[in-house]
N, C-alpha and C positions, 0 to 999 in steps of 0.2 A: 436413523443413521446419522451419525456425527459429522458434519462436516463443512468447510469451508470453501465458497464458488467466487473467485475474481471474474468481472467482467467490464467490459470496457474500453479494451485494446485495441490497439486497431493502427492502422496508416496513416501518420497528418505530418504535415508538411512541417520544416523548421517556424520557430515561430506560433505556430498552432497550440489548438488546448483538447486535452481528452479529461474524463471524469474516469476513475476505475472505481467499481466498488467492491465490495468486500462481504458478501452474506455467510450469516450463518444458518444451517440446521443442527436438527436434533440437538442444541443447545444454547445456554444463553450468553452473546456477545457482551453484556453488561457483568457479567465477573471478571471477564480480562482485559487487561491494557491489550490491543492492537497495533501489532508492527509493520509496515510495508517494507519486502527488500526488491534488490533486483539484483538477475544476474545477466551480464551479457557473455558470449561467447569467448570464451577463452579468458575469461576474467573472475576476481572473486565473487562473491557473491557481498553485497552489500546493504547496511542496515540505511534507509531511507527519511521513516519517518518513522512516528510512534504515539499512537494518542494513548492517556491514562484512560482508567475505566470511568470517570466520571466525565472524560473532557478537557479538565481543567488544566492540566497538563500535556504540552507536544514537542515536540522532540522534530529535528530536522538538518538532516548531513548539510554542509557548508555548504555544497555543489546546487542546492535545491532552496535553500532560504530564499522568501521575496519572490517564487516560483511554484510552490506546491504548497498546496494548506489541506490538513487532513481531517476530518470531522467524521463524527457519529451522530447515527438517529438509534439509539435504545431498543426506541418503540417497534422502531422496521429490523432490529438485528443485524444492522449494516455497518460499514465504514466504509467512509471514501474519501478519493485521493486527489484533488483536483490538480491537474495539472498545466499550467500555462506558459507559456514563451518555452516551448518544449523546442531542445538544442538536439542534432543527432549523437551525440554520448548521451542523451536519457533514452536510446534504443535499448530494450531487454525484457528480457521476462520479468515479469512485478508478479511477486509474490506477497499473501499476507497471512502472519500467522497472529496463532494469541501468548503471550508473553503476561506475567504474575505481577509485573510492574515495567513500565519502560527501563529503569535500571537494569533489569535482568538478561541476561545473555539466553537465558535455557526457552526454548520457543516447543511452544505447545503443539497445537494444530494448526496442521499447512492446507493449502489450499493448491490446487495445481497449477498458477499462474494463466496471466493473460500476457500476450504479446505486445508489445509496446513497438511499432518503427518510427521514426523520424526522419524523415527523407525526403528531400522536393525532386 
């Protein structure tokens, strides 16, 4: 079975830091570049970050530079999203799909998000 499991989400207070990660099955994470978005409630949905499939390329919205750094392990099928000095506008669901290069708009396989709050 195909598919994509974020985990990681959770409750932390302004200031704080969470990890999300990003596993795959039934496929292999190393043919796709990896995008994190998020959506919060009544908002659009937004592209995040974005690592290329080797690494050596990331990608990161204004709002989050100096604050999120996003890496892969290959070997594990993973990606993740480290997140620090976490503000409450980074509440939302974080999503991660696989995208043919960070250029690309057209997003492969979704994962069903994890919850993100930010709240003291």
């Amino acid at each position: 079975q195909v598919q994509l499991v974020e985990s990681g989400g959770g409750l932390v207070q302004p200031g704080g830091s969470l990890r999300l990660s990003c596993a795959a099955s039934g496929f292999t994470l190393d043919n796709y570049a990896i995008g994190w978005f998020r959506q919060a409630p009544g908002k659009e949905r937004e592209g995040v970050s974005c690592i290329s499939r080797t690494g050596g390329y990331t990608y990161y919205t204004d709002s989050v530079k100096g604050r999120f750094t996003i890496s892969r392990d290959n070997a594990k099928n993973t990606v993740y999203l480290q997140m620090n000095s976490l503000k409450p506008e980074d509440s939302a669901i974080y999503f991660c799909a696989t995208k043919s290069s960070c250029a690309t708009t057209f997003l492969g396989y979704w994962g069903q998000g994890t919850q993100v709050t930010v709240h003291s």
